[in-house]
PDB file of N, CA, C and O in Angstrom:
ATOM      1  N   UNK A   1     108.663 111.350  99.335  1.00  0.00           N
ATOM      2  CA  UNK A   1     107.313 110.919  99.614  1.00  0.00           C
ATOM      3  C   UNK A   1     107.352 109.777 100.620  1.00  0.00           C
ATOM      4  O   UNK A   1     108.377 109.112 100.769  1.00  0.00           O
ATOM      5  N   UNK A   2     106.079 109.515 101.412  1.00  0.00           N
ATOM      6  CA  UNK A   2     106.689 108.434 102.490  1.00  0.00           C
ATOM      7  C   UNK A   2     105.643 107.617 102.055  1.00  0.00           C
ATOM      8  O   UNK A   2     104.525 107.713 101.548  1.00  0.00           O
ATOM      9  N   UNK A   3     106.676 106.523 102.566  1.00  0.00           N
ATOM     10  CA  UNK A   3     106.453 105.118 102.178  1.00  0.00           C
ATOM     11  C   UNK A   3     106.351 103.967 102.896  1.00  0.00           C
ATOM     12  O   UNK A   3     107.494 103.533 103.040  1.00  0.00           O
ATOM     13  N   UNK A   4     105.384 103.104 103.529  1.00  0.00           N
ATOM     14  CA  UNK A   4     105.172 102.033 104.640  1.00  0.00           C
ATOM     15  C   UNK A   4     105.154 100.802 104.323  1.00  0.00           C
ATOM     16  O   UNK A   4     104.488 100.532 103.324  1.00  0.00           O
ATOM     17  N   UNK A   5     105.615 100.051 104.796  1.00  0.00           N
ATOM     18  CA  UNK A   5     105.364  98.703 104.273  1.00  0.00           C
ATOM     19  C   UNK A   5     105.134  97.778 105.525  1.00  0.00           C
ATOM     20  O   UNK A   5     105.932  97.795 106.462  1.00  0.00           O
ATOM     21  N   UNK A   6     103.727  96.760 105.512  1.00  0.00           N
ATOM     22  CA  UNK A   6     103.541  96.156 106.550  1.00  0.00           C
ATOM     23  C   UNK A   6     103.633  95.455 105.774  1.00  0.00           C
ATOM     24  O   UNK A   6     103.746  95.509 104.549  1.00  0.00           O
ATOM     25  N   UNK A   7     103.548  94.161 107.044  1.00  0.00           N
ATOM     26  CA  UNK A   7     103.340  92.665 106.300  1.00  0.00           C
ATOM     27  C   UNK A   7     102.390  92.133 107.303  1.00  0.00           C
ATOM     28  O   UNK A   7     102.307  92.390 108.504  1.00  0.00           O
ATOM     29  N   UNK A   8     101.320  90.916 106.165  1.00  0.00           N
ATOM     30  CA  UNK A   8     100.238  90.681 107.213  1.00  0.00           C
ATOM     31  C   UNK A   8     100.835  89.229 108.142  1.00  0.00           C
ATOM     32  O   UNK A   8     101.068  88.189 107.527  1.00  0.00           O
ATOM     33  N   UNK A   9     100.963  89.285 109.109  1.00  0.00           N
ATOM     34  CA  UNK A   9     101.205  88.232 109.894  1.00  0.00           C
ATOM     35  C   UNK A   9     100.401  87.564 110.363  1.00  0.00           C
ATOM     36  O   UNK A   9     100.682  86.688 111.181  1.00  0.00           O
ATOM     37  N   UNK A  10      98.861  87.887 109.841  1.00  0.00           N
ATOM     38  CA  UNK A  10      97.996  86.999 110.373  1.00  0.00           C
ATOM     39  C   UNK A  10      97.224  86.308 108.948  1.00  0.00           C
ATOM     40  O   UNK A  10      96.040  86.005 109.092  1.00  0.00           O
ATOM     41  N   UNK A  11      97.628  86.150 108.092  1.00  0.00           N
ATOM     42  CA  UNK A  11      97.299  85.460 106.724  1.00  0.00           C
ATOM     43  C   UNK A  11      98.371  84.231 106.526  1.00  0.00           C
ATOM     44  O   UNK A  11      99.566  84.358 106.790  1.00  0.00           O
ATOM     45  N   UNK A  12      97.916  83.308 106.141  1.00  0.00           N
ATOM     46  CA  UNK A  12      98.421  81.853 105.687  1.00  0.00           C
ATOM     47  C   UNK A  12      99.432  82.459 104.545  1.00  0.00           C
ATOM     48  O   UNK A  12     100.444  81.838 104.222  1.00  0.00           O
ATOM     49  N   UNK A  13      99.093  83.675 103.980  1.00  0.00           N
ATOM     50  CA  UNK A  13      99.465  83.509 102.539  1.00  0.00           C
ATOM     51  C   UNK A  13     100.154  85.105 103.026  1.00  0.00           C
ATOM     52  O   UNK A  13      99.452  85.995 103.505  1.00  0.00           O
ATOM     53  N   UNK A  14     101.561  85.228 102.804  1.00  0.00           N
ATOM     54  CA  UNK A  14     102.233  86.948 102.618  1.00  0.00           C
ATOM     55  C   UNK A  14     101.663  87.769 101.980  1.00  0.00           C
ATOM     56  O   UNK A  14     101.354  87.646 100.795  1.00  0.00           O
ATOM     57  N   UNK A  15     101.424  88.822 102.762  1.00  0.00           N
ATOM     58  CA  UNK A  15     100.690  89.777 101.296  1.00  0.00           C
ATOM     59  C   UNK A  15     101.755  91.318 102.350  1.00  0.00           C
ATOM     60  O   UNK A  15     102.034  91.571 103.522  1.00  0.00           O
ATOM     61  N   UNK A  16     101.943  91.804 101.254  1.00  0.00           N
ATOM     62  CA  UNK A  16     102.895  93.235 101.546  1.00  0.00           C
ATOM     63  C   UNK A  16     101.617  94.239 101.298  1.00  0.00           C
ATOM     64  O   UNK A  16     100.781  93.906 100.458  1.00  0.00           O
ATOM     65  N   UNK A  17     101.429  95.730 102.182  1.00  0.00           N
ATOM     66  CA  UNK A  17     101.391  97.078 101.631  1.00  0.00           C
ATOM     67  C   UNK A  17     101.706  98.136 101.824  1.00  0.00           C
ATOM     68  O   UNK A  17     101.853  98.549 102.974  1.00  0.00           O
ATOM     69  N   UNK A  18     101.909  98.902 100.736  1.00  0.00           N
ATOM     70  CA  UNK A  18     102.689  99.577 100.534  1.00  0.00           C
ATOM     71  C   UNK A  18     101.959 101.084 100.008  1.00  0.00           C
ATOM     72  O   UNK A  18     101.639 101.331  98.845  1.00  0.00           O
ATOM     73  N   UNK A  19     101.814 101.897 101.061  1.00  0.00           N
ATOM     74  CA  UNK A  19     100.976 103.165 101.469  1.00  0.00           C
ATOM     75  C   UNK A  19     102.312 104.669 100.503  1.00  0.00           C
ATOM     76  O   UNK A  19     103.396 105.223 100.679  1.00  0.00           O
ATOM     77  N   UNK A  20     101.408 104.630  99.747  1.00  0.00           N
ATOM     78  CA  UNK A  20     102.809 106.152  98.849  1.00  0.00           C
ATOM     79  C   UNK A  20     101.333 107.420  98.830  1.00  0.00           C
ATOM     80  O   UNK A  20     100.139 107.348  98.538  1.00  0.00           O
ATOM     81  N   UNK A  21     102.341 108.596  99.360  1.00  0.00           N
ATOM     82  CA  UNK A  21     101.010 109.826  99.276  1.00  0.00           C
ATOM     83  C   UNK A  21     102.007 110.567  98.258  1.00  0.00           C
ATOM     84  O   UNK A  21     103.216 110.418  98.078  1.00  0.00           O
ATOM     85  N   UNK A  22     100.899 111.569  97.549  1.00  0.00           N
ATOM     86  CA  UNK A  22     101.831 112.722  96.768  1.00  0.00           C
ATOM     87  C   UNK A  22     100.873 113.848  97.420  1.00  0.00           C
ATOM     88  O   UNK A  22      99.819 113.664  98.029  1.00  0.00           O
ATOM     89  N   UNK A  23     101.281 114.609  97.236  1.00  0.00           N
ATOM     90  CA  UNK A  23     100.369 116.096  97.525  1.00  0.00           C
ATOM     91  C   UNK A  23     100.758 117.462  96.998  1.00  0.00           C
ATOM     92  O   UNK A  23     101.886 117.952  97.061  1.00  0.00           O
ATOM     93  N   UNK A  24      99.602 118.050  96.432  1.00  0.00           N
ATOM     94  CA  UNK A  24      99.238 118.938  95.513  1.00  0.00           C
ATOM     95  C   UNK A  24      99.455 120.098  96.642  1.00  0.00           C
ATOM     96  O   UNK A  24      98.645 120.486  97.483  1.00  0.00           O
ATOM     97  N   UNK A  25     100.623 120.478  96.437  1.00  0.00           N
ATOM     98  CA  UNK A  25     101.011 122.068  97.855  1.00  0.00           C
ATOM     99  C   UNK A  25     100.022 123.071  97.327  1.00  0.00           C
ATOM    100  O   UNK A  25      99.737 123.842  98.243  1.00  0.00           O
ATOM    101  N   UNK A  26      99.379 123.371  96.207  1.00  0.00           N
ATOM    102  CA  UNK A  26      98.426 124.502  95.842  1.00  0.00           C
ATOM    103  C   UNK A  26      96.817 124.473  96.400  1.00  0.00           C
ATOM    104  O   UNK A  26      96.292 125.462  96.911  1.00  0.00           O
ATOM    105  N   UNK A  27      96.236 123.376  96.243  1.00  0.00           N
ATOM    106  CA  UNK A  27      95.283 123.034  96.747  1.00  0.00           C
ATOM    107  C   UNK A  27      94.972 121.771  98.450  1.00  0.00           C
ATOM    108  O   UNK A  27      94.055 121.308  99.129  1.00  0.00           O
ATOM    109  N   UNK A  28      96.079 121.771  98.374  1.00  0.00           N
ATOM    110  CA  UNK A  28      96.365 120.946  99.849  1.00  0.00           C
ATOM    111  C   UNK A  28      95.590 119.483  99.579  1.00  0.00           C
ATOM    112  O   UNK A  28      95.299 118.713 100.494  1.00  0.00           O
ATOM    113  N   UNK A  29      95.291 119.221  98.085  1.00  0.00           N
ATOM    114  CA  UNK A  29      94.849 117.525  98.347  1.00  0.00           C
ATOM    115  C   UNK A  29      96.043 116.412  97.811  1.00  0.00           C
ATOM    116  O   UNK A  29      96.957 116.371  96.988  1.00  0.00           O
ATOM    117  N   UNK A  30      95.617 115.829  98.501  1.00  0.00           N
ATOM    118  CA  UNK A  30      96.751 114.298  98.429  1.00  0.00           C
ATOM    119  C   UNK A  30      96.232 113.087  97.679  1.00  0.00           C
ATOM    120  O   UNK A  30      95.092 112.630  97.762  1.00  0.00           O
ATOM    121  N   UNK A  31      97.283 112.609  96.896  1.00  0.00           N
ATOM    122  CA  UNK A  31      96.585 111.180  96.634  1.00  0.00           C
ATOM    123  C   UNK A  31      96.842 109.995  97.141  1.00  0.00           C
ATOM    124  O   UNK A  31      97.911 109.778  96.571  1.00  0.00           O
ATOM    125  N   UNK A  32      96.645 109.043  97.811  1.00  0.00           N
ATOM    126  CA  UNK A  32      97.104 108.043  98.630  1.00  0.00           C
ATOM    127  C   UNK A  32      96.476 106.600  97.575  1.00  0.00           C
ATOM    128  O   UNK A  32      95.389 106.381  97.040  1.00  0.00           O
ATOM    129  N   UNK A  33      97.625 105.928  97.632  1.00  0.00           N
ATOM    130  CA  UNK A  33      97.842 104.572  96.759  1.00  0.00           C
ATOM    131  C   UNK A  33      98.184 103.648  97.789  1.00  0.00           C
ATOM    132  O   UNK A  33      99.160 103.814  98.521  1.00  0.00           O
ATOM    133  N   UNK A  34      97.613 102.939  97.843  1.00  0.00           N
ATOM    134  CA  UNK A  34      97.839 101.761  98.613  1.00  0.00           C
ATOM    135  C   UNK A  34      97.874 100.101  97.511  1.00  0.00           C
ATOM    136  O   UNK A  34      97.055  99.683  96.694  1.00  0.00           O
ATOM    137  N   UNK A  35      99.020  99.608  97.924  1.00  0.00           N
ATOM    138  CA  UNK A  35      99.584  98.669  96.816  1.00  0.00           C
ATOM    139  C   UNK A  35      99.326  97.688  97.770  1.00  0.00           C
ATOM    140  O   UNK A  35      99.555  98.095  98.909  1.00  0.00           O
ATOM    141  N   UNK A  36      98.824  96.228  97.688  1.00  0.00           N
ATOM    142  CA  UNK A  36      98.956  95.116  98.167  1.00  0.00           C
ATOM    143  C   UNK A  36      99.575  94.286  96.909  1.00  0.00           C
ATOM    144  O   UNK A  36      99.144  94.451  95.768  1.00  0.00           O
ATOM    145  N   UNK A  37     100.567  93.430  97.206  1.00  0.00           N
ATOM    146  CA  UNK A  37     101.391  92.207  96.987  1.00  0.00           C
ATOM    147  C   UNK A  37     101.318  91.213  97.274  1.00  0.00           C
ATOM    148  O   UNK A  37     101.728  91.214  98.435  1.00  0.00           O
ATOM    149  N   UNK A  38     100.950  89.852  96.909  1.00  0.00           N
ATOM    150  CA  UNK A  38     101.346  88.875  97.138  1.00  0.00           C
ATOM    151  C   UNK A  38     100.593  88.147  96.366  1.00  0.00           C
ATOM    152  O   UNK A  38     100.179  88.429  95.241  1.00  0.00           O
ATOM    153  N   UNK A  39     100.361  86.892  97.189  1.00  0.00           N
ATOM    154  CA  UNK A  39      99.760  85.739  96.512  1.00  0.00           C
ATOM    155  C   UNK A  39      98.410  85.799  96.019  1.00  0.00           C
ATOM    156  O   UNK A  39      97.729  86.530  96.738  1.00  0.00           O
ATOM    157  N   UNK A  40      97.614  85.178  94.820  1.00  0.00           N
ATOM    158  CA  UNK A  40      96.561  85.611  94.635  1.00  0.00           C
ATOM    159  C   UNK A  40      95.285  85.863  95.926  1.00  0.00           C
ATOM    160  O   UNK A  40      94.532  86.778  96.258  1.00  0.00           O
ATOM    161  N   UNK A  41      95.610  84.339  96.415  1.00  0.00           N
ATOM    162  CA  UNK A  41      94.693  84.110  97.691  1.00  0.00           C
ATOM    163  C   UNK A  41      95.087  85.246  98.305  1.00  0.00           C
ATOM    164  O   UNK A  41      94.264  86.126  98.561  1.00  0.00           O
ATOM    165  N   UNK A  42      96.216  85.348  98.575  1.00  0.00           N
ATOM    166  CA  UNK A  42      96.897  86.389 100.063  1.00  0.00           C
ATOM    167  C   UNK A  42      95.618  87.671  99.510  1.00  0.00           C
ATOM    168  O   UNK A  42      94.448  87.808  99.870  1.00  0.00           O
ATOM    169  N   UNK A  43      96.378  88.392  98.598  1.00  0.00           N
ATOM    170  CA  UNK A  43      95.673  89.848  97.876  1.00  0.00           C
ATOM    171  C   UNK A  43      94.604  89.752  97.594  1.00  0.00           C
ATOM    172  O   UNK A  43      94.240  90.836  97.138  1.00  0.00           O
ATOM    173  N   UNK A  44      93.421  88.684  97.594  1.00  0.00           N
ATOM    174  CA  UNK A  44      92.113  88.742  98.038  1.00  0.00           C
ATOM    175  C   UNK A  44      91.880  88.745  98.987  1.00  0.00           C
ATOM    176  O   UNK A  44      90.877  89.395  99.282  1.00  0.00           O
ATOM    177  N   UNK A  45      92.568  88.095 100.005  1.00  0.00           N
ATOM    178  CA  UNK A  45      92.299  87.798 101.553  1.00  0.00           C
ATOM    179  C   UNK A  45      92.277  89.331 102.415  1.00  0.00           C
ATOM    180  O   UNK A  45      91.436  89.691 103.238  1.00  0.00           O
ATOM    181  N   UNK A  46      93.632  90.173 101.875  1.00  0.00           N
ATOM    182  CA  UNK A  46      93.623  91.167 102.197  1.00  0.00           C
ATOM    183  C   UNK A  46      92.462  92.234 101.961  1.00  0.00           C
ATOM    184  O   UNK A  46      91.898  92.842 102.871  1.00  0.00           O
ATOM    185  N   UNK A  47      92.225  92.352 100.774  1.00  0.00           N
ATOM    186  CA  UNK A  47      91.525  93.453  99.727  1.00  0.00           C
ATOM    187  C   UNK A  47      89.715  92.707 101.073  1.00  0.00           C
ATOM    188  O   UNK A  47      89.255  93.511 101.884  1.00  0.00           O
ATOM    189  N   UNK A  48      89.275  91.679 101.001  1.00  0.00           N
ATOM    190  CA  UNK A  48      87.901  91.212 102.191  1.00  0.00           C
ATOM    191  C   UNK A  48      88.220  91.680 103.294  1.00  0.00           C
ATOM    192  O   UNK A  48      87.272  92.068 103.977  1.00  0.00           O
ATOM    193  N   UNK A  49      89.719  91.835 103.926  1.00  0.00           N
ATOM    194  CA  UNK A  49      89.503  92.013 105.028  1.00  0.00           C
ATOM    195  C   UNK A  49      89.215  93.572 105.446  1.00  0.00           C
ATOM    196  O   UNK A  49      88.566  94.030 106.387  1.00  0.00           O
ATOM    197  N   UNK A  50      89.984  94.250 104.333  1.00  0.00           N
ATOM    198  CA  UNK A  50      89.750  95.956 104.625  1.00  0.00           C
ATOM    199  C   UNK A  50      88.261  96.217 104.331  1.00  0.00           C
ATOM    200  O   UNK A  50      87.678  97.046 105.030  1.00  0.00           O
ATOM    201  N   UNK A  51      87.489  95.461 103.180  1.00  0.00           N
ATOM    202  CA  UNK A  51      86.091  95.524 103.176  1.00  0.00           C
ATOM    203  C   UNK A  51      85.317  95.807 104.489  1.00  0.00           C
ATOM    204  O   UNK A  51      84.740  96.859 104.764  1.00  0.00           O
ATOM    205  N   UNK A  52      85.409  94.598 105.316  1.00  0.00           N
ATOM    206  CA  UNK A  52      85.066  93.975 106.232  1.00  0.00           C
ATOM    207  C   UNK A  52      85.289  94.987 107.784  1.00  0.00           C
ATOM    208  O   UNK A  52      84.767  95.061 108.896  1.00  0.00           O
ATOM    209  N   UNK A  53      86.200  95.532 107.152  1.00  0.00           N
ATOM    210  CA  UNK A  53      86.737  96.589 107.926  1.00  0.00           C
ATOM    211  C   UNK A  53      85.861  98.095 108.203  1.00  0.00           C
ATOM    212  O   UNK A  53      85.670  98.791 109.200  1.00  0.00           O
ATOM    213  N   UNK A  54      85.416  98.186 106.629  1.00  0.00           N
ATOM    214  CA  UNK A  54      84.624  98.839 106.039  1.00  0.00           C
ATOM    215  C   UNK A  54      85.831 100.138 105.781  1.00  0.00           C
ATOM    216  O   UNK A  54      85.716 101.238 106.322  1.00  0.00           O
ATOM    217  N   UNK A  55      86.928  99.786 104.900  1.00  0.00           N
ATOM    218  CA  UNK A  55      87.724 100.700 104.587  1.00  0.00           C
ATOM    219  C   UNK A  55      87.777 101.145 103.390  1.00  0.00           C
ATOM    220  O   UNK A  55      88.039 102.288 103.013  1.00  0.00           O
ATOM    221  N   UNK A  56      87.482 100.075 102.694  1.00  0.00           N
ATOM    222  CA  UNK A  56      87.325 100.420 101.046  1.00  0.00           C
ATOM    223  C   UNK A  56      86.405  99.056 100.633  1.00  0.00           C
ATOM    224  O   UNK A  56      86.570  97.905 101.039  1.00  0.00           O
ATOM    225  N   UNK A  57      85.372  99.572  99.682  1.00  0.00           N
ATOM    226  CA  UNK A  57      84.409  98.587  98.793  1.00  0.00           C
ATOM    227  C   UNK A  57      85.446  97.577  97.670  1.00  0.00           C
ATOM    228  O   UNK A  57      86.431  97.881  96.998  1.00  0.00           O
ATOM    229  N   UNK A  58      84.943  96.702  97.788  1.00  0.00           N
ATOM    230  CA  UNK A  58      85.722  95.282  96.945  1.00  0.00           C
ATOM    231  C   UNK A  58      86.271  95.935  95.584  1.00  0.00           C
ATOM    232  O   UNK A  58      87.454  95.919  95.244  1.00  0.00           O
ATOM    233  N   UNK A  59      85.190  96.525  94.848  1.00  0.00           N
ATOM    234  CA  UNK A  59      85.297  97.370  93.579  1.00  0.00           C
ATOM    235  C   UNK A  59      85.935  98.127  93.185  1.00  0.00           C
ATOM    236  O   UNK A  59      86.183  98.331  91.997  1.00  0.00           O
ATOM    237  N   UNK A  60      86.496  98.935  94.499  1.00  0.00           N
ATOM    238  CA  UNK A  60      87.105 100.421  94.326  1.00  0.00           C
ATOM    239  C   UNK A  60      88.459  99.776  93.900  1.00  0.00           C
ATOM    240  O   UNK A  60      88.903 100.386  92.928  1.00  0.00           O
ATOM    241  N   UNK A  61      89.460  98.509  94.385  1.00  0.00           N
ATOM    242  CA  UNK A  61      90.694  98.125  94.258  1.00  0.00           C
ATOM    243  C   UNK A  61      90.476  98.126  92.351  1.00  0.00           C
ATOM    244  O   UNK A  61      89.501  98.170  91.601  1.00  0.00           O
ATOM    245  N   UNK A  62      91.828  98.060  92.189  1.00  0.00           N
ATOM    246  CA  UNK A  62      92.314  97.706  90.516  1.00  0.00           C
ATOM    247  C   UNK A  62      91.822  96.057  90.417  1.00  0.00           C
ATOM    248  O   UNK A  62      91.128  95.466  91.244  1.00  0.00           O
ATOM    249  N   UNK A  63      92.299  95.601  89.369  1.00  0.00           N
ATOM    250  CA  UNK A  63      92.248  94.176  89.039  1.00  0.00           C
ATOM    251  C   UNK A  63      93.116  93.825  89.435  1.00  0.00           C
ATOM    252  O   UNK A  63      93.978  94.662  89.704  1.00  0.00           O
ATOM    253  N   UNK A  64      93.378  92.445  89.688  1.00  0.00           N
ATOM    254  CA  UNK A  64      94.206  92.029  90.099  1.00  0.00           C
ATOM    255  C   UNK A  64      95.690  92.098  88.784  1.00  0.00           C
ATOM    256  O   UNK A  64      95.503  91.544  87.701  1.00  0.00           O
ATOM    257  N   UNK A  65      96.930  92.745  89.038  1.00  0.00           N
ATOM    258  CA  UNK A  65      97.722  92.474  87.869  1.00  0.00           C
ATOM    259  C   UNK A  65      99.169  91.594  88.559  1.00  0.00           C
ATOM    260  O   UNK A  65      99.711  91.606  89.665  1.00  0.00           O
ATOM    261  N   UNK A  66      99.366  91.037  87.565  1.00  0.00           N
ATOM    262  CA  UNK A  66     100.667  90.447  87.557  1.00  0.00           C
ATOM    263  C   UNK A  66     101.928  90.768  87.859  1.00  0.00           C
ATOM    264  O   UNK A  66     102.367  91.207  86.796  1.00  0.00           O
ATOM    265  N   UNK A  67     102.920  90.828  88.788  1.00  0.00           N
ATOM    266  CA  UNK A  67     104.186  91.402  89.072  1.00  0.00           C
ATOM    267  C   UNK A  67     105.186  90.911  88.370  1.00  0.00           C
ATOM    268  O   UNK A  67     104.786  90.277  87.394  1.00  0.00           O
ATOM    269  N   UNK A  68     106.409  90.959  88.492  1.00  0.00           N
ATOM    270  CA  UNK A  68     107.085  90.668  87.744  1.00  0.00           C
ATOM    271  C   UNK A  68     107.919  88.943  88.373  1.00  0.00           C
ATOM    272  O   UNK A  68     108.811  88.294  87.826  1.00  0.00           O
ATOM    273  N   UNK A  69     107.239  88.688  89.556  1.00  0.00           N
ATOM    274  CA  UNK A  69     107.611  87.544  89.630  1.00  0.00           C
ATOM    275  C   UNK A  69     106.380  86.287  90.014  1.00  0.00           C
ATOM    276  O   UNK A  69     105.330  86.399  90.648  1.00  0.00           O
ATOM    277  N   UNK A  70     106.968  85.152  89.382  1.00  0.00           N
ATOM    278  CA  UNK A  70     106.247  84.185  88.927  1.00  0.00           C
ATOM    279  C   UNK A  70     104.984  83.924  90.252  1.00  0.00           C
ATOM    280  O   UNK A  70     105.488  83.659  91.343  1.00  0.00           O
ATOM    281  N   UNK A  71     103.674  83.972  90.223  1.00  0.00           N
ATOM    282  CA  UNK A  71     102.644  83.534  90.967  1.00  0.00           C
ATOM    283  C   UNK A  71     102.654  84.637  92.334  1.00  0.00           C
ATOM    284  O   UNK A  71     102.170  84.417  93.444  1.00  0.00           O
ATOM    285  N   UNK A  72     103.285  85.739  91.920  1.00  0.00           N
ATOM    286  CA  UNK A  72     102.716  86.972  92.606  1.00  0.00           C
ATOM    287  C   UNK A  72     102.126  87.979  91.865  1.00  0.00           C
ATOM    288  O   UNK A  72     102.547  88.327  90.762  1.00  0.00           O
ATOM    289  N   UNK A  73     100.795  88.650  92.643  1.00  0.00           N
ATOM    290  CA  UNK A  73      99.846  89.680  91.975  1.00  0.00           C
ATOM    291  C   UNK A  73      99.645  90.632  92.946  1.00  0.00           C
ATOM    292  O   UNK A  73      99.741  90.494  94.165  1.00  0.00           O
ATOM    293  N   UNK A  74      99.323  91.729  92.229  1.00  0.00           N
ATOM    294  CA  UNK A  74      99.081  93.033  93.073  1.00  0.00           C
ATOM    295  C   UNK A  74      97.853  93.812  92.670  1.00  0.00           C
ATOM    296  O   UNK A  74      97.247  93.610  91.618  1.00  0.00           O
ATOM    297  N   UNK A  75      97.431  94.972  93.830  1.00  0.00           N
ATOM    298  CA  UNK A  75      96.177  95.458  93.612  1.00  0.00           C
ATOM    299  C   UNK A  75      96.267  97.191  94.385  1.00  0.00           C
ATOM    300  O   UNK A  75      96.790  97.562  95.436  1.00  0.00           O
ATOM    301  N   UNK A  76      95.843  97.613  93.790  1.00  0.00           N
ATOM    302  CA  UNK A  76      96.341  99.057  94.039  1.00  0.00           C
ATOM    303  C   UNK A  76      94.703  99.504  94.137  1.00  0.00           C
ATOM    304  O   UNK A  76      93.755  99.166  93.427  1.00  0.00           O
ATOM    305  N   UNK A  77      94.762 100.304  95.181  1.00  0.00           N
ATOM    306  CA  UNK A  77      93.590 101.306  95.587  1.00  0.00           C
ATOM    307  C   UNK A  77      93.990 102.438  95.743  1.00  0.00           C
ATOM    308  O   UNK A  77      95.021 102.476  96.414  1.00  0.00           O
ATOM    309  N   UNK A  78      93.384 104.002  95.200  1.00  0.00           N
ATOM    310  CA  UNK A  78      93.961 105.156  95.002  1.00  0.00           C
ATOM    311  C   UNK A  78      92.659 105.847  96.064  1.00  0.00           C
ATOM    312  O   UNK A  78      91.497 105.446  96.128  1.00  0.00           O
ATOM    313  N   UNK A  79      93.189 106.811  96.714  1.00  0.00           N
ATOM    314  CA  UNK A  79      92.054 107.626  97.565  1.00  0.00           C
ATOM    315  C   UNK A  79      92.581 108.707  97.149  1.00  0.00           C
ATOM    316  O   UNK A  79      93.656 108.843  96.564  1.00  0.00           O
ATOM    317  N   UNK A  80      91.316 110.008  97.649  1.00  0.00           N
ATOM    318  CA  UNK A  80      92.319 111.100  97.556  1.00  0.00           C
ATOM    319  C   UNK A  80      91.607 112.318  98.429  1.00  0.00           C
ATOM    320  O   UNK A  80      90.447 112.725  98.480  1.00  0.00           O
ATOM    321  N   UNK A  81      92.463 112.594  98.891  1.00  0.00           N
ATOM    322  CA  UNK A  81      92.227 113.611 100.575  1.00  0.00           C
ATOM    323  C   UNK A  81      92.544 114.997 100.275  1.00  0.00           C
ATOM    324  O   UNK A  81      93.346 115.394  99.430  1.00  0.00           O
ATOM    325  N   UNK A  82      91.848 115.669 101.039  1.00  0.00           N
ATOM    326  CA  UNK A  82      92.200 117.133 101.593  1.00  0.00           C
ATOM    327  C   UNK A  82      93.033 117.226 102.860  1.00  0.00           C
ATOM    328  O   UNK A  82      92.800 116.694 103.946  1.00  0.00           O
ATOM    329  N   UNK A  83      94.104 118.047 102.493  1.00  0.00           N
ATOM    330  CA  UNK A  83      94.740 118.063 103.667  1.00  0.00           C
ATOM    331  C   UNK A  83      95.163 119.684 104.175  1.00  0.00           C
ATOM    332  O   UNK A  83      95.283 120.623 103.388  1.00  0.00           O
ATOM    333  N   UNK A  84      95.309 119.750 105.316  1.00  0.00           N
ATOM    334  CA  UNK A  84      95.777 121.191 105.692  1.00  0.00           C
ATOM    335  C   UNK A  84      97.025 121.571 105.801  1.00  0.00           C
ATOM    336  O   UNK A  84      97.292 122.733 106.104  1.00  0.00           O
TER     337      UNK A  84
END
Protein backbone atom coordinates (compact mmCIF):
# COMPACT_ATOMS: atom_id res chain seq x y z
CA UNK A 1 0.00 0.00 0.00
CA UNK A 2 1.61 3.45 -0.55
CA UNK A 3 2.58 5.56 1.85
CA UNK A 4 3.71 9.55 1.97
CA UNK A 5 5.02 11.39 4.45
CA UNK A 6 5.42 15.24 4.32
CA UNK A 7 6.51 17.46 6.80
CA UNK A 8 5.09 20.95 7.25
CA UNK A 9 7.92 23.39 6.91
CA UNK A 10 5.94 26.23 7.18
CA UNK A 11 4.49 25.69 10.90
CA UNK A 12 6.40 26.84 14.11
CA UNK A 13 5.35 23.55 15.44
CA UNK A 14 6.34 19.83 13.27
CA UNK A 15 3.43 18.18 12.31
CA UNK A 16 4.01 14.85 9.96
CA UNK A 17 1.30 13.27 7.28
CA UNK A 18 0.96 10.36 6.53
CA UNK A 19 -1.48 9.50 3.37
CA UNK A 20 -2.18 5.18 3.47
CA UNK A 21 -4.93 4.04 0.62
CA UNK A 22 -6.39 0.41 0.64
CA UNK A 23 -8.61 -0.55 -2.23
CA UNK A 24 -11.46 -2.80 -2.66
CA UNK A 25 -10.27 -4.58 -6.38
CA UNK A 26 -14.17 -5.76 -6.62
CA UNK A 27 -15.83 -2.58 -6.51
CA UNK A 28 -12.87 -0.22 -7.40
CA UNK A 29 -13.40 2.04 -4.10
CA UNK A 30 -10.54 3.10 -1.93
CA UNK A 31 -10.19 4.26 1.46
CA UNK A 32 -7.73 7.03 2.06
CA UNK A 33 -6.52 7.87 5.80
CA UNK A 34 -4.68 10.65 6.26
CA UNK A 35 -2.76 10.73 9.74
CA UNK A 36 -1.35 14.07 11.04
CA UNK A 37 1.32 13.96 13.98
CA UNK A 38 2.64 16.21 16.06
CA UNK A 39 2.30 18.79 18.51
CA UNK A 40 -1.06 19.67 19.82
CA UNK A 41 -0.79 23.28 18.41
CA UNK A 42 1.11 21.83 15.26
CA UNK A 43 -2.14 19.14 14.55
CA UNK A 44 -4.59 21.92 14.96
CA UNK A 45 -2.65 24.27 12.95
CA UNK A 46 -2.60 21.70 10.32
CA UNK A 47 -6.23 20.11 10.55
CA UNK A 48 -7.36 24.86 9.98
CA UNK A 49 -5.20 24.94 7.41
CA UNK A 50 -6.69 22.05 5.13
CA UNK A 51 -10.14 23.61 6.30
CA UNK A 52 -9.15 26.78 4.97
CA UNK A 53 -8.10 25.06 2.07
CA UNK A 54 -11.49 23.80 1.88
CA UNK A 55 -10.23 20.11 1.92
CA UNK A 56 -11.88 18.66 4.73
CA UNK A 57 -14.49 20.28 7.47
CA UNK A 58 -12.87 20.71 11.11
CA UNK A 59 -15.39 17.84 12.23
CA UNK A 60 -14.78 15.26 9.76
CA UNK A 61 -10.94 14.70 11.53
CA UNK A 62 -10.95 12.10 14.70
CA UNK A 63 -10.22 13.63 18.13
CA UNK A 64 -7.34 14.48 18.86
CA UNK A 65 -5.50 11.06 20.43
CA UNK A 66 -2.40 10.56 22.17
CA UNK A 67 0.75 8.77 20.60
CA UNK A 68 2.90 6.93 22.24
CA UNK A 69 5.31 9.64 22.91
CA UNK A 70 5.21 12.19 25.58
CA UNK A 71 3.30 15.69 24.28
CA UNK A 72 2.69 14.30 20.79
CA UNK A 73 -1.00 13.83 19.31
CA UNK A 74 -2.49 12.67 16.24
CA UNK A 75 -5.63 13.01 14.07
CA UNK A 76 -6.72 10.83 11.39
CA UNK A 77 -9.25 11.73 8.59
CA UNK A 78 -10.67 8.74 6.51
CA UNK A 79 -12.18 9.56 2.86
CA UNK A 80 -13.32 7.17 0.59
CA UNK A 81 -13.15 7.19 -3.34
CA UNK A 82 -14.13 5.47 -6.42
CA UNK A 83 -11.55 4.55 -8.45
CA UNK A 84 -11.10 3.02 -11.97
Amino acid sequence: MPNSFLADTNQSNSAFVAVKASKDPIFGKESIRILVIGSRRGVISIIHTLHNLQFAEVGEWSRLLPTANPGEMMSILTRHIFVN
